[in-house]
N, C-alpha and C positions, 0 to 999 in steps of 0.2 A: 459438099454441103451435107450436113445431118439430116439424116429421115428417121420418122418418126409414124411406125403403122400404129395406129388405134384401131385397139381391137375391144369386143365386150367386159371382155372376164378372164378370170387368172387362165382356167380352163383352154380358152384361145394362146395366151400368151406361151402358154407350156407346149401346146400342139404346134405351135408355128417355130418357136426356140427345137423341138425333136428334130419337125422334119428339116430346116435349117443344117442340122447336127449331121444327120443323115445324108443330107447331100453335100455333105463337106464345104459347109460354109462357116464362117465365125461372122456372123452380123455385126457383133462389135467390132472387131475389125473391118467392116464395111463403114462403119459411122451409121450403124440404126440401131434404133433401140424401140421396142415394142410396148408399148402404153395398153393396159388392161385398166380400163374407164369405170370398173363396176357397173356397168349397165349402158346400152347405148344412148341414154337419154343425158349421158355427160359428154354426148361426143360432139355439141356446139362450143362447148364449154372447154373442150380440150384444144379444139381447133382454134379457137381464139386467143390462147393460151399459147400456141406454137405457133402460130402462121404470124408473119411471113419468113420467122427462123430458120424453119427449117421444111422440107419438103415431105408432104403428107401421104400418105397412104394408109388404107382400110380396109379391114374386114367385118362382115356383117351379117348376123341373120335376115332371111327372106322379109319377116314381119319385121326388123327394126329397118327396113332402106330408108322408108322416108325421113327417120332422125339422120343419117347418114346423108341421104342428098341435100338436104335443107343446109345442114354444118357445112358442108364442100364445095356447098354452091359458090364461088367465085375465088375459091381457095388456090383453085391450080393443081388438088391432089384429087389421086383416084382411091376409089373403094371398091373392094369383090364383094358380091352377095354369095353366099351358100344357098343354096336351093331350100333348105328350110331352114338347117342351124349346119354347123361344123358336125357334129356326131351325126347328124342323118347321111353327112356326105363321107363320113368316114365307112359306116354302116354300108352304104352301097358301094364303095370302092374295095373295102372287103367283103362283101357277102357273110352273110350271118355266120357260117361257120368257124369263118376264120374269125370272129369276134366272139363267140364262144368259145373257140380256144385261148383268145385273152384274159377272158373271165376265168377260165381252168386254169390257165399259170398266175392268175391273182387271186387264186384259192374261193372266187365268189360266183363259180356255175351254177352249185347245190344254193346256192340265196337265188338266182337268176330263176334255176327251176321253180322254185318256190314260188317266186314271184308269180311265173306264171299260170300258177294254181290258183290263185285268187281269184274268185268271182266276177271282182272288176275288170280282167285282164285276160281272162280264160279265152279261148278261141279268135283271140286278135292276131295282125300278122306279126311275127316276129320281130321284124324295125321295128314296128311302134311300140311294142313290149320292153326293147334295147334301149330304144330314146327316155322310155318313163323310166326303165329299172337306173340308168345312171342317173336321174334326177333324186332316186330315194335316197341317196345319203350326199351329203353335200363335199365330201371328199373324195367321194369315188366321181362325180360331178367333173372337179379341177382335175383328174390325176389320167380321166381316160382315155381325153383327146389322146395324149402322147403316149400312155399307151397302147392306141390303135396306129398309131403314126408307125410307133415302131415295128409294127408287126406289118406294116405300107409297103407290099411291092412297088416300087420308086418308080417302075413305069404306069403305075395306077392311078397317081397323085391327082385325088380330087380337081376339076378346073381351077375352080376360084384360088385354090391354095399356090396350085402349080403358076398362076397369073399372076397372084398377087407377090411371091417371091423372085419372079422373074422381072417383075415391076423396080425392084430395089436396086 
């Protein structure tokens, strides 16, 4: 049977497609294919759209579970939550440094520093300056998941993500 994880945004799609890569899996040759919903408030909408097709699975930030439980409820599919969003659990599974070395091999440390010179952001901890700085441009947004993925010691593998591909 075809699965189908719904996930938020490209950003998720690209992060779960890396670390997939990484652990020597081809999804596609599994029969899944991964749905980035633009937001999880399409994710009634998508489930209704697959089920009973094909069998569901999900990933989810903290604050969107309830769009998630409500869509799943009598679906028969499971969804992981990440503790706040995907990049916070990426964040703690590598520790800031080694995510500043991402930023140094994507040439945007010296922006990162910058960042946090700004008044609005001076003396905050580091996560939280990592989680805002990938929101300031909307490409660097989609593009980080996977490259923190790849910088993923593979025995590190956030819960949710490690659950949720072991669910497939």
């Amino acid at each position: 049977m075809r699965t189908a994880i719904l996930v938020e945004g490209e950003s998720d799609r690209l992060a779960l497609e890396a670390l997939a890569h990484r652990q020597g899996r081809d999804l596609a040759a599994e029969n899944v294919e991964i749905v980035a919903m633009g937001g999880a408030h399409a994710v009634g909408r998508e489930v209704r759209r697959l089920h009973p097709s094909v069998r569901l699975l999900g990933l989810c930030d903290a604050q969107e579970e309830r769009y998630f439980r409500a869509a799943f409820a009598g679906s028969g599919g499971t969804y992981f939550v990440c503790d706040r969003d995907l990049e916070d659990e990426l964040i703690r599974a590598l520790g800031v440094e080694a995510v500043e070395g991402v930023l140094e091999r994507r040439h945007e440390l010296g922006l990162f520093r910058s960042f946090q010179q700004q008044p609005a952001w001076r003396g905050r901890p580091p996560e939280e300056q990592l989680r805002r700085f990938f929101g300031t441009f909307s490409n660097r947004k989609i593009q980080i998941g996977a490259a923190l993925v790849d910088a993923l010691d593979l025995a590190r593998v956030p819960r949710p993500l490690e659950r949720l591909l072991a669910a497939v």
